[in-house]
MARDOMI-821308 format. One record per residue: residue in three letters; z, y, x of N, C-alpha, C in turn. Coordinates in pm, whole numbers, padded with zeros to 5 digits, always signed. Layout:
BEGIN
ALAZYXZYXZYX...
***
This chain:
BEGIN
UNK+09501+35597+09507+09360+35606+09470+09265+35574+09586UNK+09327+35581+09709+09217+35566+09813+09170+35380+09857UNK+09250+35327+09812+09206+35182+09818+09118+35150+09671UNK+09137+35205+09541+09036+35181+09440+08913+35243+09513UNK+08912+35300+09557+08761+35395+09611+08713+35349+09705UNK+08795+35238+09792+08719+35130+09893+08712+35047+09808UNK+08750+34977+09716+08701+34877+09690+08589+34902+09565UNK+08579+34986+09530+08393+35046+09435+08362+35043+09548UNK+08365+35098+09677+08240+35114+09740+08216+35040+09795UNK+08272+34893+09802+08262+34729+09842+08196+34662+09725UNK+08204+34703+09553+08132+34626+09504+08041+34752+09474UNK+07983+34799+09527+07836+34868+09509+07791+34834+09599UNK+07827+34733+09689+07760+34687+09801+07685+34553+09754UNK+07714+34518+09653+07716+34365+09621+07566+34366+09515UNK+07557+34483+09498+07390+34474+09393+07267+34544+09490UNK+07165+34484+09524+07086+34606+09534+07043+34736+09442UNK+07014+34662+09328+07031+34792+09229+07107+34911+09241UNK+07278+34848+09260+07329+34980+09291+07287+35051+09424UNK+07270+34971+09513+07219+35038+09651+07104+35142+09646UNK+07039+35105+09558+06888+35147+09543+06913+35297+09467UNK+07005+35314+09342+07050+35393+09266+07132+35498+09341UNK+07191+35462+09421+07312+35540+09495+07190+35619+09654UNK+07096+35550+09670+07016+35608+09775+06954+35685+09746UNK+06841+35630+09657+06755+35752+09543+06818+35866+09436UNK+06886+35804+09346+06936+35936+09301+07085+35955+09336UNK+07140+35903+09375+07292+35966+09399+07377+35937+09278UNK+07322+35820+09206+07450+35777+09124+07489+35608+09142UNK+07610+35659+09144+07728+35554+09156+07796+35440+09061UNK+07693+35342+09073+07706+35237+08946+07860+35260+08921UNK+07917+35199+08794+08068+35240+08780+08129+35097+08747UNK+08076+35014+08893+08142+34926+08895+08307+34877+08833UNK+08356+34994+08826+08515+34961+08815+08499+34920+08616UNK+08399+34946+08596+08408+34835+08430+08358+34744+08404UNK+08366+34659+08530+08246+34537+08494+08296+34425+08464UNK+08464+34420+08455+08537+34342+08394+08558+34345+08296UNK+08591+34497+08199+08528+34477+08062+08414+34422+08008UNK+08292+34464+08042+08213+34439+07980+08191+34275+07978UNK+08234+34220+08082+08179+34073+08092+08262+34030+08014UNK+08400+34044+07975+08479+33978+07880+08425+34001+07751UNK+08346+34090+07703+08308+34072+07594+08112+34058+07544UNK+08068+34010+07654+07938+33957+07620+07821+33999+07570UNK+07828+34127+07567+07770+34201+07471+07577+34195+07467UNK+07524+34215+07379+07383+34234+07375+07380+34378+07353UNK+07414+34449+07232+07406+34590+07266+07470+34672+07350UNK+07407+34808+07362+07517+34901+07450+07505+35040+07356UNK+07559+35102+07342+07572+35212+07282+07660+35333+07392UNK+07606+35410+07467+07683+35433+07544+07661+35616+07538UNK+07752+35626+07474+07825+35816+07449+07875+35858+07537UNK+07787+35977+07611+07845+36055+07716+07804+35997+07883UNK+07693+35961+07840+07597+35829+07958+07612+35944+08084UNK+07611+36039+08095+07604+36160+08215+07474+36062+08310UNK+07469+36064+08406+07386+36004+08468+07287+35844+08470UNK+07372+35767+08380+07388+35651+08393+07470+35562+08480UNK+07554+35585+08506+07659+35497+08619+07716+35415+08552UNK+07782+35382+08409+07813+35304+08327+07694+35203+08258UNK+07593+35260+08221+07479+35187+08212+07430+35084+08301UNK+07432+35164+08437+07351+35075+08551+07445+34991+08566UNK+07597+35015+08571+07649+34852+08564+07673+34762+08439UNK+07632+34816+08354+07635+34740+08237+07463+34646+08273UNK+07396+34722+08294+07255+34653+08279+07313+34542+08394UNK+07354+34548+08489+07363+34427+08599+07410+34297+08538UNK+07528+34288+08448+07587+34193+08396+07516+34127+08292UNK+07452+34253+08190+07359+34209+08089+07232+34256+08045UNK+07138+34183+08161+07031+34221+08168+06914+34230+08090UNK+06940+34123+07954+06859+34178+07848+06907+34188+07741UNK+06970+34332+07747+07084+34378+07643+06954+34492+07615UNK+06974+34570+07543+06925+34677+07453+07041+34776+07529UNK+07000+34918+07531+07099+35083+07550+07017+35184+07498UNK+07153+35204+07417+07083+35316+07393+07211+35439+07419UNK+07134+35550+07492+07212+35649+07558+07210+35805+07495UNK+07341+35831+07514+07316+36023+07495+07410+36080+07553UNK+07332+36202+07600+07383+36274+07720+07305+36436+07658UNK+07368+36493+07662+07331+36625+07623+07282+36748+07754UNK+07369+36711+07849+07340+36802+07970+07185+36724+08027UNK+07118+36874+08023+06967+36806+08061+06952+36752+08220UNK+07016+36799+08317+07015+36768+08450+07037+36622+08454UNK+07163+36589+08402+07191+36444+08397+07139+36348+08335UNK+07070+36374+08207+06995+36314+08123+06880+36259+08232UNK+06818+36414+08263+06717+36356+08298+06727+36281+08439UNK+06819+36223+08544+06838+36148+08632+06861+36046+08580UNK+06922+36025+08456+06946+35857+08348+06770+35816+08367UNK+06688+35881+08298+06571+35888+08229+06497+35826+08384UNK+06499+35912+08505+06431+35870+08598+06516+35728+08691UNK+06638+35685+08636+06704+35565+08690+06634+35419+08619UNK+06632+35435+08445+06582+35387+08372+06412+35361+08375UNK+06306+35459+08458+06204+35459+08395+06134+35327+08415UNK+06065+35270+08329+06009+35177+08286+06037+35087+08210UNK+06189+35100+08200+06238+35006+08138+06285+35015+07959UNK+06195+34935+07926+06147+34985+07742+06257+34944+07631UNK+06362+34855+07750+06530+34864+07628+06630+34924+07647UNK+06582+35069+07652+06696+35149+07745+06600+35247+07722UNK+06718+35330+07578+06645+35436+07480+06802+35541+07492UNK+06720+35692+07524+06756+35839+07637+06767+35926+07506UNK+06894+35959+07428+06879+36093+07361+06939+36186+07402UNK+06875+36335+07420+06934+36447+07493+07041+36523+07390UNK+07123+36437+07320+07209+36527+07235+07412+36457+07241UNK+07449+36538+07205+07573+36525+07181+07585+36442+07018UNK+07720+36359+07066+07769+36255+06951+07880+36306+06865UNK+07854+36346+06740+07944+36424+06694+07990+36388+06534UNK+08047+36448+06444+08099+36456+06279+07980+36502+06203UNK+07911+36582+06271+07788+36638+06169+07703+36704+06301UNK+07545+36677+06221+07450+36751+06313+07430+36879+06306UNK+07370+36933+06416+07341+37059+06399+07352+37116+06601UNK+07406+37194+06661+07396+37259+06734+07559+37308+06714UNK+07588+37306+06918+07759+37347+06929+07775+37377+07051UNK+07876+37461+07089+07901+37492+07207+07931+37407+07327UNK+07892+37360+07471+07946+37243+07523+07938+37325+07656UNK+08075+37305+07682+08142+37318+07799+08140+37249+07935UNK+08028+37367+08024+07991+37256+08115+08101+37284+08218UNK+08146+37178+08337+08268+37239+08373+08200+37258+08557UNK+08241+37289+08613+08241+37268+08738+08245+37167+08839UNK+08279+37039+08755+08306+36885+08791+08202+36835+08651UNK+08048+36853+08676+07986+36808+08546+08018+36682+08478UNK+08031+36574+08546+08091+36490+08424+08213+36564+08345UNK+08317+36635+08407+08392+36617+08296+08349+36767+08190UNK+08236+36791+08120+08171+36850+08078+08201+36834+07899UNK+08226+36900+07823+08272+36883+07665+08272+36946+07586UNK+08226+36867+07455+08230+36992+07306+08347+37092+07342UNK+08456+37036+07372+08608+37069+07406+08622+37153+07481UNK+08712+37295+07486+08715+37342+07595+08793+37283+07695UNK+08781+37259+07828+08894+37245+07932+09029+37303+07925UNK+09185+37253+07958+09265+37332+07935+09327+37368+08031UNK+09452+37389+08066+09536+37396+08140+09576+37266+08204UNK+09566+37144+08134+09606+37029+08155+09530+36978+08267UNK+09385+37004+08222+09287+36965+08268+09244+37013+08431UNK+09311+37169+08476+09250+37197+08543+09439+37158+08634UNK+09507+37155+08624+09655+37126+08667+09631+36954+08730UNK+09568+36870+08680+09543+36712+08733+09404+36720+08759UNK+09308+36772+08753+09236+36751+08850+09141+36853+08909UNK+09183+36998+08853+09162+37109+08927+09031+37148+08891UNK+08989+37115+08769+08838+37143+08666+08841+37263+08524UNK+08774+37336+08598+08752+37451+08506+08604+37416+08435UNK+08605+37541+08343+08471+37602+08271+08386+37639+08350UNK+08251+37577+08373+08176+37671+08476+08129+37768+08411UNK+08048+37724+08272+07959+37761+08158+07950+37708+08048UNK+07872+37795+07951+07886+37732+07809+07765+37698+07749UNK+07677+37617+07729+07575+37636+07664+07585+37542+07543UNK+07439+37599+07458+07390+37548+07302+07342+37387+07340UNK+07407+37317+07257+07329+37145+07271+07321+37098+07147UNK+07204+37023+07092+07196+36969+06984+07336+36856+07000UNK+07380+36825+06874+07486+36744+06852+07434+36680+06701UNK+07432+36542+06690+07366+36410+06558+07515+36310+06590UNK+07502+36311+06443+07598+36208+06394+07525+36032+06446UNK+07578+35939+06456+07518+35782+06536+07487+35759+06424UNK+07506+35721+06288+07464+35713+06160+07343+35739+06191UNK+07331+35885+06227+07106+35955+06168+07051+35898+06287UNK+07138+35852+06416+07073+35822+06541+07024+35663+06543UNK+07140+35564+06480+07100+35409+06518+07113+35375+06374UNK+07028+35279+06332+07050+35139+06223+07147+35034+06304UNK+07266+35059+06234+07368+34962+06357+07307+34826+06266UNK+07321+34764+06151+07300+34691+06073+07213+34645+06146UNK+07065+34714+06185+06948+34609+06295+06978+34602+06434UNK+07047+34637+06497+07089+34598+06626+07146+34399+06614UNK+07137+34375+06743+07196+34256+06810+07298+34248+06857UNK+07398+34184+06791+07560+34169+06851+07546+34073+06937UNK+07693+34106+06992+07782+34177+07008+07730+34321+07042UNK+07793+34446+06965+07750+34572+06968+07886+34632+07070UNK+07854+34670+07175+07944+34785+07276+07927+34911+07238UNK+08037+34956+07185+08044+35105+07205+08053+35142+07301UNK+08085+35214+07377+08157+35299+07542+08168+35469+07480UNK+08268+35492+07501+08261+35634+07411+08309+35719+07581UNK+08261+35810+07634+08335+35872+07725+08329+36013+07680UNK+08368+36086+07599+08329+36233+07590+08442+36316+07570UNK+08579+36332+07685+08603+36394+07710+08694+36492+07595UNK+08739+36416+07487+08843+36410+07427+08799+36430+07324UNK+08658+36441+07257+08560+36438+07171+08597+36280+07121UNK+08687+36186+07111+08643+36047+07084+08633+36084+06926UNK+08739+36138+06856+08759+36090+06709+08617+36172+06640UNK+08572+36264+06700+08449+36317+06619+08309+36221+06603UNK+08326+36117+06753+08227+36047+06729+08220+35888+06673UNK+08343+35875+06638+08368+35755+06564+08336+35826+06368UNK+08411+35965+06355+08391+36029+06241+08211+36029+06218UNK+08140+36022+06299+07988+36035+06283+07928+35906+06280UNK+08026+35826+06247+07983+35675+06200+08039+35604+06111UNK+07970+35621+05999+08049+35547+05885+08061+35429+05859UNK+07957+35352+05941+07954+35213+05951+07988+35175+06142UNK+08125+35185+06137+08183+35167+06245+08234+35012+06242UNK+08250+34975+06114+08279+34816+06081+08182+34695+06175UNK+08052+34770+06231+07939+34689+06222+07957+34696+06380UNK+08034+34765+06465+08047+34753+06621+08165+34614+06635UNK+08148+34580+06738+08194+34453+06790+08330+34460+06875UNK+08284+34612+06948+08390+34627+07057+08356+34778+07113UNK+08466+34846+07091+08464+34977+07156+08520+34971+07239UNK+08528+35089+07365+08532+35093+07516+08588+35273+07530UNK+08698+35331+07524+08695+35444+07504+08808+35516+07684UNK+08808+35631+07699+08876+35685+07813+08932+35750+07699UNK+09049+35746+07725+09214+35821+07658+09293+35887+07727UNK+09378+35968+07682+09452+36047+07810+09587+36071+07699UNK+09664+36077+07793+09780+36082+07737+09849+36192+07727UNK+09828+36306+07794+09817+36456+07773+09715+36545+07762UNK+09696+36621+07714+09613+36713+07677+09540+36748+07784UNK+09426+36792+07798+09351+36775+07889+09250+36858+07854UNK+09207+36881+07712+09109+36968+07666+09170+36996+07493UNK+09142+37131+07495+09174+37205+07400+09184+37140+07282UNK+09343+37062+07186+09312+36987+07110+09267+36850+07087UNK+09255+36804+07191+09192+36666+07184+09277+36567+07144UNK+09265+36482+07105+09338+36343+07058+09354+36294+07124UNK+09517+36244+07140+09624+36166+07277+09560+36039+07239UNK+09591+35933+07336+09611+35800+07327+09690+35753+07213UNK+09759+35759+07155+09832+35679+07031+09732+35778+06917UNK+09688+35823+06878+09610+35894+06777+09477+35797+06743UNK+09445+35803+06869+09308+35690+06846+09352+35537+06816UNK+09461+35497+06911+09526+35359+06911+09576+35404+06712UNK+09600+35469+06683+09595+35464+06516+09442+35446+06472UNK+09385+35544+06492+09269+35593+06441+09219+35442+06371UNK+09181+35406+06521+09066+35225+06476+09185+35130+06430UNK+09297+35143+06478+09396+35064+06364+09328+35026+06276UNK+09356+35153+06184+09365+35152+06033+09188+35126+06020UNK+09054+35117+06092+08969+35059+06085+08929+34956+06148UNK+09044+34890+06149+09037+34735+06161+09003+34682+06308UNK+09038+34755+06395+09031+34769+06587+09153+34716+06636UNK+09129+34634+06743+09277+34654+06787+09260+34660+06952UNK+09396+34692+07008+09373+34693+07178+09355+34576+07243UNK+09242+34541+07311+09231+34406+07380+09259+34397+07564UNK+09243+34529+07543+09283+34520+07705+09263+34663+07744UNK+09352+34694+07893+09417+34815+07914+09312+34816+08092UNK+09245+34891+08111+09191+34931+08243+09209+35092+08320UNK+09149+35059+08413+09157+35158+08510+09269+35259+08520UNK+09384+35270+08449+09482+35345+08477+09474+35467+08577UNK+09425+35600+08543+09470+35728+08652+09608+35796+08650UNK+09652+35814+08746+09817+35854+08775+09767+35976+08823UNK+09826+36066+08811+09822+36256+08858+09942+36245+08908UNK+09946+36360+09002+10092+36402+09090+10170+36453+08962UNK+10067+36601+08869+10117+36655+08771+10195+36594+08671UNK+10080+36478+08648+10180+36445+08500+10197+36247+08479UNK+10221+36203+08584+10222+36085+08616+10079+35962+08516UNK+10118+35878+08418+10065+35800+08378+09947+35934+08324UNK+09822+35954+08327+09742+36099+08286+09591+35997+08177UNK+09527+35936+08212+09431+35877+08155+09444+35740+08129UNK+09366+35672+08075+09333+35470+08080+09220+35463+08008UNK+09132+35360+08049+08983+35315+07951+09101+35185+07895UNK+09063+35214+07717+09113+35095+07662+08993+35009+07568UNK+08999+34908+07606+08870+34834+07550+08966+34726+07418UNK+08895+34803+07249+08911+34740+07121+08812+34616+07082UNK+08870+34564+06997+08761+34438+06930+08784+34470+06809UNK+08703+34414+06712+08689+34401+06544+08789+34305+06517UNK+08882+34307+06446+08982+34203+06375+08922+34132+06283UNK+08848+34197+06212+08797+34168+06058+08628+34120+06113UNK+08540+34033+06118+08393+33993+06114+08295+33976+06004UNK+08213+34034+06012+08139+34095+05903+08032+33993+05885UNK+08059+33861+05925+07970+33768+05944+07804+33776+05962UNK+07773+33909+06004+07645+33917+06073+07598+33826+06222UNK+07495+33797+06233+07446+33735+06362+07416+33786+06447
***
């Protein structure tokens, strides 16, 4: 891991943006997906579980007049997205969790705030990378259905789902999941939070809705439990012949 972590901090050298982002607020473009995203071209961003914006800010570098729209439920982080973003009027901030149904739910903030979740933390979780529960608080949680008109968006549509083993609830909160282009999800291959859905569960899941695997990134290895996470980036099989 210590040569991936020189070489992010060699291409955060390469934008001022990120320079500018990483000086002022202390977030760390997340350079290490900028090979996804460019392989698939995207105009939208849809990005679940935005925590600060570090996935955003390198998404905006590649595709600079793309549309985002973000949600992040923890208000601290939200609101450092909000002040990374400000001025910029295609790059839309909701303070809620992405979920099966709206309403209000418990979210588990952990001690390592990104890895923060509807989910509780488990044993797994705190065994590979040593992350507990700090606290628990109330967060609004909306289905993407009541949140976006995917139908009026501009394709290619990016999902990015990061929430921490929450994926299948927030694909369940979209019934018109047909109408995304390309999802972008972090998977783990052991349990990690209370219940969550392994890697082959989801690799079913969008199966059977017409997804398939296009490519395999960032791979994390644990001492604990060897092969432990991967971001796997899907495409649409089936085209809905929209423009």
């Amino acid at each position: 891991m210590p040569h991936s972590r020189v070489r992010k901090g060699l291409r955060l050298l390469t934008q001022p943006s990120f320079i500018a982002a990483a000086i002022r607020y202390k977030v760390a473009a997340a350079v290490e997906h900028l090979d996804a995203i460019r392989i698939c071209e995207p105009n939208t961003l849809i990005d679940a579980g935005a925590n600060k914006g570090q996935f955003s800010l390198a998404f905006r570098s590649v595709r600079p007049s793309s549309t985002i729209f973000a949600f992040e439920p923890l208000p601290d982080a939200a609101g450092i997205y909000e002040q990374l973003f400000a001025g910029d009027e295609a790059v839309i901030v909701a303070r809620t969790a992405l979920a099966d149904a709206a309403g209000t739910a418990e979210f588990h903030v952990a001690d390592r705030q990104d890895s923060s979740s509807l989910l509780s933390p488990g044993t797994g979780q705190e065994l590979a990378f040593g992350v507990r529960t700090a606290t628990v608080m109330q967060v609004p949680v909306r289905r993407l259905d009541e949140c976006i008109d995917l139908d009026q968006l501009t394709s290619p549509i990016f999902l990015k789902v990061d929430v921490q083993g929450a994926e299948l609830a927030v694909f369940e909160g979209c019934d018109n999941l047909h109408l995304i282009d390309f999802i972008y999800v972090e998977l783990s291959f052991v349990e990690l939070y209370e219940g969550q859905p392994l890697f082959y569960e989801v690799i079913d899941y969008l199966a059977d809705r017409g997804f398939r695997v296009r490519g395999i990134f960032n791979q994390v290895v644990t001492h604990e439990f060897g092969p432990t996470q991967v971001d796997v980036l899907f495409d649409r099989t089936t085209k809905t012949g929209r423009s």
